[in-house]
C-alpha positions in Angstrom: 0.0 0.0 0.0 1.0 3.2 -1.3 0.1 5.1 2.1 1.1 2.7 4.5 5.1 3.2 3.8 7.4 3.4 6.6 8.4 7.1 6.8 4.9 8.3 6.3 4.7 6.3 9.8 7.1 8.0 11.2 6.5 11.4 9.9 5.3 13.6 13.2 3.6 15.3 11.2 0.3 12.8 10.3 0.2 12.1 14.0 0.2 15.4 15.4 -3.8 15.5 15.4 -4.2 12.0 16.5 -2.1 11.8 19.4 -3.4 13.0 22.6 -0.9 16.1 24.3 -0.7 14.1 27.2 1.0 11.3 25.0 3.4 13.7 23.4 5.0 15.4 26.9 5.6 12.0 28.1 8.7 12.4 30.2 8.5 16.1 30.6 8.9 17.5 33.8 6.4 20.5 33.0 3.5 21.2 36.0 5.3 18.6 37.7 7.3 19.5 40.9 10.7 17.7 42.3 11.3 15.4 45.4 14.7 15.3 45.8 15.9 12.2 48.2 18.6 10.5 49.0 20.5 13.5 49.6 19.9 14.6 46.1 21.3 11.2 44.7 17.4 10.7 43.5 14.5 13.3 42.1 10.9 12.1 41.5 8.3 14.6 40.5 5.1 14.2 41.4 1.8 16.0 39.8 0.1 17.1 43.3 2.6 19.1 46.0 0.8 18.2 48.9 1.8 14.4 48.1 5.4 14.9 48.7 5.6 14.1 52.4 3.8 10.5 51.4 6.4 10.2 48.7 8.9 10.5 51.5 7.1 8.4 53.6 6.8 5.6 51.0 10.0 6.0 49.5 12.0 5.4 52.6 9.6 2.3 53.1 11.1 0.5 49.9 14.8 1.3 50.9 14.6 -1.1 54.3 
């Protein structure tokens, strides 16, 4: 099929519509904020700021 070749796949540009924006800022750090643990030798960000004392909490949990 004439449509179906590989680079018109890939092309950004006939998925731009169809991909949801969510999708496309996948590992971006944007509204997010940092948790930085481990005395900075590990960063998660987390979507809500009021979390960040549970993601402490749980955090140390999985290190014992």
């Amino acid at each position: 099929m004439k449509n179906d070749l590989i680079q018109n796949r890939m092309n950004l540009s006939n998925h731009r519509n169809h991909v949801p924006a969510a999708k496309l800022l996948s590992g971006s750090v944007v509204n997010k904020y940092p948790v930085v643990l481990d005395g900075g030798k590990t960063i998660i960000f987390i979507d809500d700021k009021n979390l960040e004392s549970e993601t402490r909490y749980r955090y140390e949990l999985r290190r014992k």
